[in-house]
C-alpha positions in Angstrom: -33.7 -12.4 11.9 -31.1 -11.6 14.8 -29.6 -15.0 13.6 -29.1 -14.4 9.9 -27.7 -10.8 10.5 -25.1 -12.3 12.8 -24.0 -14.5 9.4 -20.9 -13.3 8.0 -22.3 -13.7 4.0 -25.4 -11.6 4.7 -23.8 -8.6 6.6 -21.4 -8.7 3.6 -24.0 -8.8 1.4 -26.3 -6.4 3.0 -23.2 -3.6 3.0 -22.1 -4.3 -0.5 -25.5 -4.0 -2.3 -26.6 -0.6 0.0 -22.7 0.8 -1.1 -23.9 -0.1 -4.6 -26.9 1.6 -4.5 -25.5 4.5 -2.7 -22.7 4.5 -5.5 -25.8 4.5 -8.5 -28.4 7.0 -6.7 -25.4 9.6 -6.4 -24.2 9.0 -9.9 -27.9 9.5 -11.3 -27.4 13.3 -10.0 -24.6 13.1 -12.6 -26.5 13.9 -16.0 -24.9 17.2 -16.3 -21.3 16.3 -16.6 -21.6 12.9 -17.4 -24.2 11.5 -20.1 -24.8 8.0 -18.4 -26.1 9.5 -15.6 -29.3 10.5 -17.5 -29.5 6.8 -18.1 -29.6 5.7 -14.5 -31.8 9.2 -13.4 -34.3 6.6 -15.2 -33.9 4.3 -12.3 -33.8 7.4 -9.3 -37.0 6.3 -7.5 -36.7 2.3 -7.9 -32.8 2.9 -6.9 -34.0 4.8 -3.7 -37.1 2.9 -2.9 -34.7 -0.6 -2.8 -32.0 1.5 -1.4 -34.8 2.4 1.8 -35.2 -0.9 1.9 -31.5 -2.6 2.8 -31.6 0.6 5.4 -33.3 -1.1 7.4 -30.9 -4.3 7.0 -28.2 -1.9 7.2 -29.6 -0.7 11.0 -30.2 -4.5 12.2 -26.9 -5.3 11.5 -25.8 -2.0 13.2 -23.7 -0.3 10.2 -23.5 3.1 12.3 -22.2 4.7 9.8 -23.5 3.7 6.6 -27.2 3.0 7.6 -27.8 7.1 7.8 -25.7 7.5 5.2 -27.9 5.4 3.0 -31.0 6.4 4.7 -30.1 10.1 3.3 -29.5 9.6 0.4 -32.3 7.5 -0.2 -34.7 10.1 1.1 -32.6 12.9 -1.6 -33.6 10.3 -4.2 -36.8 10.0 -3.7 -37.5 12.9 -2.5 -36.0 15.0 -5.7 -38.7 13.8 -7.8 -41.6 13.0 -5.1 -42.8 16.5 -5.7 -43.5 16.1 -8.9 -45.5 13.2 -8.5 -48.0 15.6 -6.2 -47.5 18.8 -8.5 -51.0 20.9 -7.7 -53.2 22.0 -10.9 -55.1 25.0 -11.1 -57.9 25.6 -13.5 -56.9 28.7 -16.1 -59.4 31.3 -15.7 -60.2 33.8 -18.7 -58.2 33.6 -22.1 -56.8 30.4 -21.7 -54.6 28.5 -24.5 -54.8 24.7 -25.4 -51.8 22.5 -26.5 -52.1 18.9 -27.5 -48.6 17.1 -27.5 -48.6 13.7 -29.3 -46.0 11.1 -30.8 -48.0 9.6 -33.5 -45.7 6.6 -34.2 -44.6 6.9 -37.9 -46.2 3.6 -39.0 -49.0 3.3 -36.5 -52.5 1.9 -36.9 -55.3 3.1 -36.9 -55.1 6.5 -37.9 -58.5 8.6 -38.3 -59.4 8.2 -34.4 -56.4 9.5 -33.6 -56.9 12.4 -36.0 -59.8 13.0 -34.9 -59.5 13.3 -31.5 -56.8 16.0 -32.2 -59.5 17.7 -34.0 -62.0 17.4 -31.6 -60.4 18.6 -28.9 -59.3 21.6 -30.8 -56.3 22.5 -29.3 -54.9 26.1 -30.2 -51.3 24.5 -30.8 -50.5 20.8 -31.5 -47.0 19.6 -30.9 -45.9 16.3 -32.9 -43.4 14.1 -33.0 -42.7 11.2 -35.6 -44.8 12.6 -38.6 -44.1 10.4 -41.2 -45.5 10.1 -45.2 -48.0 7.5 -43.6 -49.8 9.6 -41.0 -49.7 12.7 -43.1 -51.7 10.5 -45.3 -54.5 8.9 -42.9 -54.2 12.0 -41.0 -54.8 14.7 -43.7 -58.3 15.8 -42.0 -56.3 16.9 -39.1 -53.7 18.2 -41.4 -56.1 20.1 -43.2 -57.9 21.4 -40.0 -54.8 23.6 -39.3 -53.9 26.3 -41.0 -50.5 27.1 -40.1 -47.6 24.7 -39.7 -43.8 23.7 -39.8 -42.5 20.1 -39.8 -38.8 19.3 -40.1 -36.9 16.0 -40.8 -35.5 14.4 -38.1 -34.8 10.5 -38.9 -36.1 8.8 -42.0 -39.7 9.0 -41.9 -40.0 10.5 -38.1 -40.4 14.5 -38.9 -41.4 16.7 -36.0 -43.7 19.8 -36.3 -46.2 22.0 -35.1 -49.5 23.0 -36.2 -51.7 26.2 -35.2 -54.6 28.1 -35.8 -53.2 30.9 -34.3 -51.6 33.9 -36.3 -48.2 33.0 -36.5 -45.5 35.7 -36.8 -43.7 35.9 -40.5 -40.8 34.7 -41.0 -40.9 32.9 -37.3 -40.6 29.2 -38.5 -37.4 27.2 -38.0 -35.9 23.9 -38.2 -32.5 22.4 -36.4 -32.4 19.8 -38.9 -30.9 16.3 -37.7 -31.8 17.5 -33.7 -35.5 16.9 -33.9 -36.8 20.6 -33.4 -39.0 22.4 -35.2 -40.4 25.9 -34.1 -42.5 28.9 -34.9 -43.7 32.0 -32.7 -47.5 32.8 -32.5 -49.5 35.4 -31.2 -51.6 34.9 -28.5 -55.2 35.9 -28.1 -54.1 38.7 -25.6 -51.6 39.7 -28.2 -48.2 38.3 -26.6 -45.9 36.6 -29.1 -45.0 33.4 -28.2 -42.6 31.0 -29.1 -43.7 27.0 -29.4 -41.1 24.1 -29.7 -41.9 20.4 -31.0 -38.9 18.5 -29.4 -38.2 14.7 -30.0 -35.1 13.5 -28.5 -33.2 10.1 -28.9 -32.5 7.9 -26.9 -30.0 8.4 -23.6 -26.8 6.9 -22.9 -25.3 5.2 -25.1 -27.3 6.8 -27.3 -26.7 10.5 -28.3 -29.1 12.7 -26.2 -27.1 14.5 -24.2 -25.1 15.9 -27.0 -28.5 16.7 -28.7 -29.8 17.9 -25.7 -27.2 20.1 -25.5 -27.5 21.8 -28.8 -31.3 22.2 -28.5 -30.7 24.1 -25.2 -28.0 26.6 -27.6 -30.9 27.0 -30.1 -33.6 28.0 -27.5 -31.6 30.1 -25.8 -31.3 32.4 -28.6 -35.1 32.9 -28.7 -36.5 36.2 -27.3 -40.1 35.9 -25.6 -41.8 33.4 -23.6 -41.5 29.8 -24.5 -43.9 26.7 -25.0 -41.5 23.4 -25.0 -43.4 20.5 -25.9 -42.7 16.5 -26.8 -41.0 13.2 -27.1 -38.0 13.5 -24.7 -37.4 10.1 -24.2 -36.2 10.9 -21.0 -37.9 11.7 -17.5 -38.8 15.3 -16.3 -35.8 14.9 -13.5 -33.5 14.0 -15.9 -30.5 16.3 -16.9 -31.1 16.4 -21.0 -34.8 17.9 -20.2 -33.3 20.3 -17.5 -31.0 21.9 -19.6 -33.3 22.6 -22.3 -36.4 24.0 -19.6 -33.8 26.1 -18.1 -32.4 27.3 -21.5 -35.8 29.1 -22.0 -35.8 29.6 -18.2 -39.0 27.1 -18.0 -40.1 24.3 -15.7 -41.9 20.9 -15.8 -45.7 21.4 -16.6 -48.2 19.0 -14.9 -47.7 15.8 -12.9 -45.5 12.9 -13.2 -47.6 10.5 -15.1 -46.8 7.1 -17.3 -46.8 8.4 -21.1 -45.2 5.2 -22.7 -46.7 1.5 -22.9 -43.9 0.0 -21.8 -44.1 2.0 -18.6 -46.3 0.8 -15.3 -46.8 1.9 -12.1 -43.3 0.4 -10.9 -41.7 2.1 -13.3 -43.1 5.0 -14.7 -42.1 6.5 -18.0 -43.0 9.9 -17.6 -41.4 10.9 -21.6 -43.3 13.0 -22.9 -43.4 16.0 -21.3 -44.5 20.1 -21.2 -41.9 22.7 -20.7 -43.8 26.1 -19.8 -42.6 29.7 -18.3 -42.2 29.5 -14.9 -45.6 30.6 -13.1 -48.3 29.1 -15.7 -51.0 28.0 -14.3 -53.7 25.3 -15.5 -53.8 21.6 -15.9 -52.9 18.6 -17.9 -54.8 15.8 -19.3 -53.7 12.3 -20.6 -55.4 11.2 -23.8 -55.6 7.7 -25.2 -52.9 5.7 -26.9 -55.2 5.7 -30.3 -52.5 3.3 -32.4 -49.7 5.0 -31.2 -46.9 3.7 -28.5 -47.4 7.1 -26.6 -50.5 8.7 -24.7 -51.2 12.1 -25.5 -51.3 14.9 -23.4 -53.7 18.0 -23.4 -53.0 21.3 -21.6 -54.9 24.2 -20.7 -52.9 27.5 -19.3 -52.3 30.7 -19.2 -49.0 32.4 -19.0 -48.2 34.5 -16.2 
């Protein structure tokens, strides 16, 4: 080892790729200003788990002082989002409410088990994203096992919407039509009126969803009461877009980081779909099967604080 680190090429190298890496972890903290740093957020915990690893190059070649600079910010990378990973549950005791959060895929087979596993687990609110003519029609059990609803177009054939048994306030429902939000406010089974969100954002940089994001966040902010934020983000839970919106309605990241997309793994998890609640709810999340669709579905039980 002592003979390759003496090598011109590989101290070069070594020091170029860590500066690199440096360079990309501190731009991911970026989102806010700049919307490609959303897109590398993405990458935060690969970027600082590689970036770990070329520390330790970094300190056999004796970079004095780039090896701690790299070994900080490799621990700020990982460590902004390795809480999250680890987030505690805690089972809702008494009047709990129930919220299934799905992305049906607009063209997606099959269809009934999917329908009716929303049905069976009976949720009190279900959030949805990409409702299209197709699943409205091999869905319409599900449809038709909830009374109160508001969808609103998004892109062709990829509605969002939310669907409740719960009494819903008149007059409450609203659509930000072309920004993939549709909302209504319910009331509670203790009586609190409360506001629920389907969100489905596009994709980041150099797609539109920061500018989205950032209009979304205007729209929420307007609402008075607690706030259930729920859906397809298309971005992860550290990421600036879903940030801005949680603090909007000042909310935060329900449940643990977990793989919601097929083309995630355990190397790189695509945590997308995600649960905005008010700050202080307590209870847990469940992850249930793909059933046709691209995306897993997640189940929560909480109660508000």
């Amino acid at each position: 080892m002592q003979v390759l680190t003496n090598k011109r090429l590989v101290r070069i190298l070594i020091r170029g790729c860590s500066c690199i890496l440096i360079g990309l972890a501190i731009f991911g903290f970026t989102g806010h200003f700049f919307s490609a740093g959303d897109s590398i957020a993405l990458l935060r915990l690969q970027i600082g788990v590689l970036l770990a690893v070329f520390t330790f190059g970094l300190f056999l070649i004796r970079a004095k002082y780039l090896a701690p600079t790299a070994l900080a910010t490799a621990a700020i990378a990982i460590g902004s989002i390795a809480l999250g990973f680890t987030a505690p549950s805690e089972d809702c005791n008494g009047s709990c409410l129930t919220l299934y959060q799905k992305n049906l895929m607009s063209r997606a087979w099959p269809r009934y088990s999917l329908a009716d596993d929303i049905i069976t687990m009976n949720a009190d609110i279900v959030t949805l994203q990409e409702v299209s003519d197709h699943n409205r029609k091999f869905m319409a059990n599900m449809y038709a096992h909830y009374q109160n609803k508001v969808s609103c177009r998004f892109r062709t054939y990829q509605d969002v919407a939310v669907l409740t048994n719960l009494p819903v306030v008149e007059g409450s429902e609203f659509c930000l039509t072309g920004y993939g939000v549709a909302g209504l406010q319910v009331v509670a089974p203790e009586g609190e009126a409360v506001w629920v969100v389907s969100v489905h954002l596009k994709w980041p940089f150099p797609f539109e969803q920061s500018a989205q994001s950032r209009r979304i966040a205007e729209r929420i902010a307007e609402l008075d009461g607690p706030v259930l934020i729920a859906g397809d983000f298309n971005m992860v839970p550290w990421g600036a877009s879903v940030k801005r919106i949680a603090s909007a309605a000042e909310n935060e990241v329900f449940g643990t980081v977990e793989n919601t997309h097929h083309l995630g793994r355990w190397s790189l998890p695509l945590s997308i779909d995600n649960l905005l609640f008010p700050k202080g709810t307590v209870g847990t999340v469940e992850l249930r099967p793909y059933l046709g669709s691209d995306h897993l579905g997640k189940f929560a039980r909480f109660r508000l604080q």
